[in-house]
C-alpha positions as CSV (number, residue, x, y, z in Angstrom):
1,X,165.9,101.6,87.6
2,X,168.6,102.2,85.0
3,X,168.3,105.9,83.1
4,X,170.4,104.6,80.3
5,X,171.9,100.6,78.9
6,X,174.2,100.1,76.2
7,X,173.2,96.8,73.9
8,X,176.7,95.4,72.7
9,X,174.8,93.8,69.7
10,X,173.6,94.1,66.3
11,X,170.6,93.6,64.4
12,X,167.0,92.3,65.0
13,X,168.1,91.6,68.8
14,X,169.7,95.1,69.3
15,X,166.1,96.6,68.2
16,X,164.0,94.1,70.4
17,X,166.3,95.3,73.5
18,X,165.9,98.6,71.9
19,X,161.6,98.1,72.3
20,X,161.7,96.8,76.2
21,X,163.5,100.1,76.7
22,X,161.2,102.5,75.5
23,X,158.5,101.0,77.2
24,X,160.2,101.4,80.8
25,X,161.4,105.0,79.8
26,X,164.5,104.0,79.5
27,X,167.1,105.8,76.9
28,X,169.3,103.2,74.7
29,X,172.9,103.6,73.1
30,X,173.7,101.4,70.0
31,X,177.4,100.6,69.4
32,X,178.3,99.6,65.6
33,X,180.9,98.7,63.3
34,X,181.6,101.0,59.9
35,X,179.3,98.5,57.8
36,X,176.4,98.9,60.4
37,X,176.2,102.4,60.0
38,X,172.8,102.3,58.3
39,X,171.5,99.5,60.6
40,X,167.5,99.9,61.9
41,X,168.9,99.5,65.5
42,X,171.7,102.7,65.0
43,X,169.1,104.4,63.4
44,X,166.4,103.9,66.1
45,X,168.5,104.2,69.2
46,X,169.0,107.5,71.4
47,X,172.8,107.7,70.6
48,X,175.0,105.3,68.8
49,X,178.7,104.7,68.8
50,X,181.0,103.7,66.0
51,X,183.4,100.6,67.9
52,X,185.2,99.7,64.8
53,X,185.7,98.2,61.5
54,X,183.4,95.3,59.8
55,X,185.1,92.1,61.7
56,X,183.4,91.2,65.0
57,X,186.6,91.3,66.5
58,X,187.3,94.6,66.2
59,X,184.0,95.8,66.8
60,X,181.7,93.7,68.4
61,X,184.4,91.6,70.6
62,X,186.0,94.7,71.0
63,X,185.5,95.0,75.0
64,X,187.4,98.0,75.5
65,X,185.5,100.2,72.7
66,X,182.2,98.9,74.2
67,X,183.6,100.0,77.6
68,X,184.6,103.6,76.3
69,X,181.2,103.7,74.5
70,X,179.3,102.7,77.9
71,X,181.7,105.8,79.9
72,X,181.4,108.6,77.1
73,X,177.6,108.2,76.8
74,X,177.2,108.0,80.5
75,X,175.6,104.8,80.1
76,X,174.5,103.0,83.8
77,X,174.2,99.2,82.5
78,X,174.8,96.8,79.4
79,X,173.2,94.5,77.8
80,X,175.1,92.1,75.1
81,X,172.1,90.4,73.9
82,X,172.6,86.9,72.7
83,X,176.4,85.5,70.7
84,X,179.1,88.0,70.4
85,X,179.9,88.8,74.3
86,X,176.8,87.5,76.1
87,X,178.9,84.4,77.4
88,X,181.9,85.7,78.0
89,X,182.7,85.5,81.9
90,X,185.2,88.2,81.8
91,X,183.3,90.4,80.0
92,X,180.4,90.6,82.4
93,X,183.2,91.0,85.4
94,X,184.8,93.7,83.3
95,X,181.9,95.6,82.8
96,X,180.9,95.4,86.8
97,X,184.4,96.3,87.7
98,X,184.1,99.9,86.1
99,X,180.8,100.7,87.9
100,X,178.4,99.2,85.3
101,X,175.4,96.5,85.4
102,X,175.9,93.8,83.8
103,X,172.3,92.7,82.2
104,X,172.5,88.8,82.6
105,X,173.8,86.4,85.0
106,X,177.1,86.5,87.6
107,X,180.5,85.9,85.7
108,X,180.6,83.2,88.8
109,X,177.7,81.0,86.9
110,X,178.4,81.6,83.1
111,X,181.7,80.3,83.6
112,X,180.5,77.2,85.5
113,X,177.8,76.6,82.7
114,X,180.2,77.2,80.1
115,X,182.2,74.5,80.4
116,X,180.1,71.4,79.7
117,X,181.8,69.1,82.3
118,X,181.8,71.0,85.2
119,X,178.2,72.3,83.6
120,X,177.6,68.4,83.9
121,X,179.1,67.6,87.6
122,X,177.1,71.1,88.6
123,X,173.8,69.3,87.9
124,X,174.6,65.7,89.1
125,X,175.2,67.2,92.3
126,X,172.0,69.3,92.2
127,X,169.7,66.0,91.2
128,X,169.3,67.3,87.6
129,X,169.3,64.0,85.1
130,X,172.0,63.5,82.9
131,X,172.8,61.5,79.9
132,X,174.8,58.2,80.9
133,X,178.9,59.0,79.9
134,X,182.2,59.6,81.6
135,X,182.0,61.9,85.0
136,X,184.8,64.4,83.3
137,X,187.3,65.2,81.2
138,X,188.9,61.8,79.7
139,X,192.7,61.6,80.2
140,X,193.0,59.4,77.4
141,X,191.8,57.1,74.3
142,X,191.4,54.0,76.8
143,X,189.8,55.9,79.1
144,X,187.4,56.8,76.3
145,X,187.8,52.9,75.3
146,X,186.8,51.8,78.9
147,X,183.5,54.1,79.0
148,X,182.1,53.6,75.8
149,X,182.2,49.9,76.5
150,X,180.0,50.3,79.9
151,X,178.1,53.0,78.1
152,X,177.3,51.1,75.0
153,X,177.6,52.3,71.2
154,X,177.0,54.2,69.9
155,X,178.6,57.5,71.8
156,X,179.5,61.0,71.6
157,X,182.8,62.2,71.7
158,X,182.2,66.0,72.7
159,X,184.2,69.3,73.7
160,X,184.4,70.2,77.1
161,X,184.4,73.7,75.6
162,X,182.3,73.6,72.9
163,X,179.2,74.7,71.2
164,X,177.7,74.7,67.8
165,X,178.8,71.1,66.9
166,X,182.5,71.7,66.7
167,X,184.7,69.4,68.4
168,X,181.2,66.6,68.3
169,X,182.1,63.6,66.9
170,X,180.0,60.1,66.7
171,X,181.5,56.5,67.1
172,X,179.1,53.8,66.3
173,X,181.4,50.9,67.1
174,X,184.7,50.3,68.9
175,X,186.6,50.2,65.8
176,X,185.5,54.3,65.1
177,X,186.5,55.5,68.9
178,X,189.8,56.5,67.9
179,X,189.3,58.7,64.6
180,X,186.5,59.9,66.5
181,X,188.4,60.9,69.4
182,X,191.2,62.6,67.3
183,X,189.2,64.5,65.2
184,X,187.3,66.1,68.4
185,X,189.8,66.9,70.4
186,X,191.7,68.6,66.9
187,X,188.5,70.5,66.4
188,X,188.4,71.4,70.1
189,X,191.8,72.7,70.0
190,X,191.4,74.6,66.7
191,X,187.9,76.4,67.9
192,X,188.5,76.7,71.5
193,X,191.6,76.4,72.6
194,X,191.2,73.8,74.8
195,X,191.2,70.2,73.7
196,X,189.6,68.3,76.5
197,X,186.8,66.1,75.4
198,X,184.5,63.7,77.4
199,X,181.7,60.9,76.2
200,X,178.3,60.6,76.3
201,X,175.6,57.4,75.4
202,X,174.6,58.7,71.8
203,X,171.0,58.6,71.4
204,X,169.3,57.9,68.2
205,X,166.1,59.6,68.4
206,X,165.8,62.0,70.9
207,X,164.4,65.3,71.0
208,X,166.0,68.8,72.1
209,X,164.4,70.3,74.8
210,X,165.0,73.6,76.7
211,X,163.3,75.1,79.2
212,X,163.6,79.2,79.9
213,X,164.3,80.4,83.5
214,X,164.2,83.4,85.5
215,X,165.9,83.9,88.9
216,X,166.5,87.1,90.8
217,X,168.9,88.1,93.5
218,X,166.3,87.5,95.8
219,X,166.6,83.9,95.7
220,X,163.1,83.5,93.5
221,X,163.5,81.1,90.5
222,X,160.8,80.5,87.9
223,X,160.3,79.0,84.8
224,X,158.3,79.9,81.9
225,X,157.6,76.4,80.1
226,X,159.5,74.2,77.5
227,X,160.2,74.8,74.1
228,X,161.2,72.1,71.3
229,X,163.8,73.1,69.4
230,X,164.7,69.4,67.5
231,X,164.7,71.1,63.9
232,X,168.0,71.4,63.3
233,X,170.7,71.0,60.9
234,X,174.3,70.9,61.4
235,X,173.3,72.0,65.5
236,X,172.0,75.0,64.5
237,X,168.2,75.1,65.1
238,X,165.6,76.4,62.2
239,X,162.3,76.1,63.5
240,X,161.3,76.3,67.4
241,X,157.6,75.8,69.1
242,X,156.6,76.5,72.5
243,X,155.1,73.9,73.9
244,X,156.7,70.5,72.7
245,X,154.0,68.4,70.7
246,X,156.0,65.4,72.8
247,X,155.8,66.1,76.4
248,X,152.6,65.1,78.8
249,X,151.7,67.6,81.7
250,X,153.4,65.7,83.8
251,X,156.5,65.3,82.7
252,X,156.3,69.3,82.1
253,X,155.6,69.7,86.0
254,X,158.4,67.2,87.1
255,X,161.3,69.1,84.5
256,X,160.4,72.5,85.7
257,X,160.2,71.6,89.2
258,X,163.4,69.6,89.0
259,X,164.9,72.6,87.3
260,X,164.1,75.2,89.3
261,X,165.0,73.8,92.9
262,X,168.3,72.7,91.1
263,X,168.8,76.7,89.8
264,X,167.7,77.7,93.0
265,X,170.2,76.2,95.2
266,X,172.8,77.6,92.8
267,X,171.9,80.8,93.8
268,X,171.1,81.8,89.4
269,X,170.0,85.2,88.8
270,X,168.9,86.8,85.4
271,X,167.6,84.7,82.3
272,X,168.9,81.2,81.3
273,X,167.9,78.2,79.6
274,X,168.8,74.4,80.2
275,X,169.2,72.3,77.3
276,X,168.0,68.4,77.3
277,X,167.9,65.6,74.9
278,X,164.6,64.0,76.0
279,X,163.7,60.1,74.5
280,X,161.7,57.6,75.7
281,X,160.3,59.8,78.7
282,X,163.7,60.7,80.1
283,X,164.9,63.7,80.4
284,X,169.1,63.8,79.8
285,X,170.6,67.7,81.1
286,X,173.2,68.3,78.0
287,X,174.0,72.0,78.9
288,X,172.9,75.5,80.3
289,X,172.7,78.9,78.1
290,X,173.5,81.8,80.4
291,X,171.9,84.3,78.4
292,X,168.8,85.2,76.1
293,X,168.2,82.5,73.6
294,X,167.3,83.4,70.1
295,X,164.1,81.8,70.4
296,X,162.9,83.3,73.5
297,X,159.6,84.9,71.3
298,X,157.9,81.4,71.9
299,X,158.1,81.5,75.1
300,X,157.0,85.3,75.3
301,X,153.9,84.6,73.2
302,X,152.7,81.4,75.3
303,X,153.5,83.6,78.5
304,X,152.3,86.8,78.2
305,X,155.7,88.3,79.2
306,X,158.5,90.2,78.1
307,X,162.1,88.5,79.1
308,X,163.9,91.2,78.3
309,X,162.0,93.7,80.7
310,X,162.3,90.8,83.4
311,X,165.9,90.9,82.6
312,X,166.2,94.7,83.4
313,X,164.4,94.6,86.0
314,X,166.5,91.8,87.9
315,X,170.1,93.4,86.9
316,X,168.2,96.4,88.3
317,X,168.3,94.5,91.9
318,X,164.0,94.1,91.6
319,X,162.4,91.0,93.0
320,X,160.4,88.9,90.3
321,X,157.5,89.9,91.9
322,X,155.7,86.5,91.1
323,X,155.8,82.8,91.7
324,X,155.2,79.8,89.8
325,X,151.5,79.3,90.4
326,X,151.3,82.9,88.5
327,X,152.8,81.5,85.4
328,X,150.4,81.0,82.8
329,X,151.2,79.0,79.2
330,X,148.5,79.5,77.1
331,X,148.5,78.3,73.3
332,X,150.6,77.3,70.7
333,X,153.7,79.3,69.3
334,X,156.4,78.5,66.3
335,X,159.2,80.2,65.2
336,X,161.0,80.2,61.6
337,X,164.2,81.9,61.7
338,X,164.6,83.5,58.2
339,X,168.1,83.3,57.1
340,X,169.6,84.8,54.2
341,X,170.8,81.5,52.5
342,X,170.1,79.6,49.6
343,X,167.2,77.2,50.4
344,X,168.8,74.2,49.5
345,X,172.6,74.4,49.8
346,X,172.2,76.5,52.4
347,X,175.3,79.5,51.3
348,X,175.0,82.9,52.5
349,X,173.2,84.9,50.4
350,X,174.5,88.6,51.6
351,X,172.7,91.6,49.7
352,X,170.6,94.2,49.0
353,X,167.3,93.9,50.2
354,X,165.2,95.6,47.4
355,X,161.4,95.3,48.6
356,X,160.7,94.1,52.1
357,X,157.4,93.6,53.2
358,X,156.7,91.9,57.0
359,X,153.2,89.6,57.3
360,X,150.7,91.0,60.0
361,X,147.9,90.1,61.5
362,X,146.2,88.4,64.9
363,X,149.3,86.1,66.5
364,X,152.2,87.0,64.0
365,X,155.1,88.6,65.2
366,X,158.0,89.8,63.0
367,X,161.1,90.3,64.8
368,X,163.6,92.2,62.5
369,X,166.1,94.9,61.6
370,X,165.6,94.8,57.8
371,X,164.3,97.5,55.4
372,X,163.8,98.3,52.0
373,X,167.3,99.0,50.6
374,X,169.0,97.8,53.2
375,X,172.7,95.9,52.3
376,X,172.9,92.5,54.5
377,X,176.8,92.6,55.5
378,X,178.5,89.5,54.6
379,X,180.5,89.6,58.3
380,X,177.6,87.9,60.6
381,X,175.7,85.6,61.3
382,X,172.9,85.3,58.0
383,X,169.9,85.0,60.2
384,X,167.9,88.5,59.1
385,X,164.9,87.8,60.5
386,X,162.5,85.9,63.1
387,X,158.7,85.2,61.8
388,X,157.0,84.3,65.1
389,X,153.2,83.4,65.4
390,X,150.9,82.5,68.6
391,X,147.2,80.4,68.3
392,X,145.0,78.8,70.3
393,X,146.2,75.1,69.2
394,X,149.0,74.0,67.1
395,X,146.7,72.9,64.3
396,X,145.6,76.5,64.0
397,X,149.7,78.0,64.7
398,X,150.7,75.9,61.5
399,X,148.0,77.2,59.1
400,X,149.0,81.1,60.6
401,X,152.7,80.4,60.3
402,X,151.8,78.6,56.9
403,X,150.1,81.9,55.8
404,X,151.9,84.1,57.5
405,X,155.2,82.8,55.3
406,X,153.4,83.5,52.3
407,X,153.1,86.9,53.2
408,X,156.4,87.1,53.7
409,X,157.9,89.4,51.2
410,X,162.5,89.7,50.9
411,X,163.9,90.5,47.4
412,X,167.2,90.6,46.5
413,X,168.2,87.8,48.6
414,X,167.8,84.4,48.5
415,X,165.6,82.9,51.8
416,X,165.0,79.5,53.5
417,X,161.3,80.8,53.6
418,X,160.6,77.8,50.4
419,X,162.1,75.2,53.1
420,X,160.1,76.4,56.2
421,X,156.7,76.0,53.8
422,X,158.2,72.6,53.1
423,X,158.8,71.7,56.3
424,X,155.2,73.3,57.7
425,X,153.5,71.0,54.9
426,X,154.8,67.7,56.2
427,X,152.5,65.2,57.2
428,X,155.5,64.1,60.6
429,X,155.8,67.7,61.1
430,X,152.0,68.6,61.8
431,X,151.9,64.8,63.8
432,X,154.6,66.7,66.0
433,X,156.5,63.2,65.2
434,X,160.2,64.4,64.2
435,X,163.9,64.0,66.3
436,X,166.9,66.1,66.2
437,X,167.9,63.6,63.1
438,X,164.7,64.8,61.3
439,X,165.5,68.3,59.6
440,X,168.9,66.6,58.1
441,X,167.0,63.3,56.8
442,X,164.2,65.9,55.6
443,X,167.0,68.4,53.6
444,X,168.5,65.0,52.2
445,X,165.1,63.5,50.6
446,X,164.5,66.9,49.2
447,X,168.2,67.0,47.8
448,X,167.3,63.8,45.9
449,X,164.1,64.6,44.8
């Protein structure tokens, strides 16, 4: 087992990866830029390193001050947390090439998963379902023409390299392909680099979900259960519960199964997640996460297990130690990711943080780097803060979450915490009966009203 790990990240996750540590004995060095200085996770780790000035690049994209960091503290293995560096295939081959561990999975299979069409082809082969569209990169506009019209509108023009919902674009009838082709592949090229698109059946009502897995070196892959994660707006996800209010047993047992074998012949080792748009009963593969996922509390509080210590332990070269039949979901969890933005146009709302008070209690989990007095940078990303709670039915995880939000105490900023109790109080959202299209319909109405 590792003596010592670098976490190449900030914030709320650089703490949690800061907590699995102490609780295996293990001693952690932050890295920061010069307007993290006072940051929770600087102040709480064993040693910290200054990587730079306040932009990401120079700091926390910075590869070769993380590096030096990793060498002058004598650190043995690094982990880069979720965003920043934790997809990056030559960072994680970097990092191995001067003697260190990289925490999360071979360069080999985040560069397959990162690009979403050979991501795609990688599961077709492996008998993963995918949603109906082109089988690669399309050459051309007719080429987009020619599978739209066997797909049927409406569809998605998407980047092969993309993310976030840059370089997305929808065309609901054949007169729309071509400005929707132009615009995506611009986008692609402005975000990315890399301009090739392909198409996908858009569907109108489906519902985002993931499902977390674990693999070791060993060959042993597990999974810990689905989580829905349709409340979103703009592609970036709000709320998350663990399990989906939507899914039968069944279809549970067939995805995970399905998933698994598929991971398993791939030879996946560490923590990933893969992404589908379910409707109708189907299940439609969209994409693979080869890292930690923001919202992998949910999963944590319906398992009964830490990912991140399972993560350590597998870069360490352990075996999982378990099997599928040991895997236990039990419960109900939701997540609310508290961002520092104004409720209802949504702009950053960077600060000082004048009183700051975190809810308790049986099930609630706060997962945070924020203190009293503390100045939110206006560099990253404005999530400031994960309010996570676990019950015995998702009736009884509402009413927590619902009073575990109005215990919920951030001044100086503004919150979405008045949307979330919105959102909570919703007769569709306590029916379980929402899409992916939901949160943005749901913003709109309360825009109007």
């Amino acid at each position: 087992m590792f003596s010592k790990i670098l976490i190449a990240n900030r914030g709320e996750i650089a703490l949690r990866i800061q907590r699995a540590c102490r609780e295996m004995g293990i001693k952690t060095v932050a890295v920061h830029s010069t307007a993290d200085a006072d940051a929770m996770h600087v102040r709480l780790a064993d040693e910290a390193v200054c990587i730079g000035p306040p932009s990401s690049r120079d700091s926390y994209l910075n590869v070769a001050a993380i590096l030096s960091a990793a060498t002058i503290t004598g650190a043995e293995a690094i982990h880069p947390g979720y965003g920043f560096l934790s997809e990056n295939a030559e960072f994680a081959e970097t990092v191995e090439e001067h003697g260190l561990a990289f925490i999360g999975p071979t360069a080999q299979h985040i560069r397959m998963m990162g690009d979403k069409i050979t991501a795609k082809t990688t599961m077709r082969e492996l008998g993963v379902p995918l949603v109906p569209g082109s089988d690669g990169a399309l050459p051309d506009l007719q080429s987009a023409r020619e599978v739209a019209e066997r797909v049927g509108y409406p569809v998605l023009i998407k980047a092969a390299a993309g993310g976030g919902g840059r370089g997305m674009k929808v065309a609901k009838t054949a007169d729309e392909i071509e400005e929707a082709w132009t615009v995506a592949r611009t986008e692609a090229r402005a975000a990315f680099g890399n301009d090739e698109v392909y198409l996908e059946k858009y569907l109108n009502r489906p519902r985002h979900i993931e499902l977390q897995i674990l693999g070791d070196a060993h060959g042993n892959v597990v999974h810990f259960g689905e989580r829905d994660c349709s409340l979103q707006r703009r592609h970036q996800k709000l709320l998350e519960e663990a399990g989906s209010p939507a899914l039968t047993d069944a279809e549970r047992e067939e995805i995970g199964r399905t998933s698994t074998e598929a991971l398993a012949r791939m030879g996946y080792r560490n923590a990933g997640t893969l992404e589908f748009l379910y409707q109708d009963g189907q299940f439609c593969f969209i994409e693979m996460n080869t890292r930690l996922q923001v919202e992998h509390p949910v999963t944590e509080m319906v398992c009964s297990v830490d990912l991140v210590r399972e993560q350590i332990r597998i870069a360490a070269g352990e075996k999982l130690g378990y099997t599928q039949k040991d895997i236990k979901m039990s419960g109900h969890a939701i997540e609310c990711r508290i961002n520092a933005e104004n409720p209802e146009t949504f702009a950053p709302s960077p600060g000082t943080v004048n009183v700051f008070h975190a809810p308790g209690g049986l099930g609630v989990r706060m997962d945070s780097a924020l203190y009293a007095g503390y100045r939110i940078p206006p560099y990253y990303d404005s999530m400031i803060a994960k309010l996570i709670v676990h019950a015995p039915t998702r009736q009884e995880a509402i009413a927590r979450m619902q009073r575990a939000l109005d215990e919920c105490v951030v001044d100086g900023v503004q919150t979405v915490i008045p949307l979330h109790r919105k959102i909570l109080a919703d007769p569709s959202f306590q029916k379980g009966d929402y899409t992916i299209h939901w949160l943005e319909n749901f913003v709109a109405a309360q825009t109007k009203s």
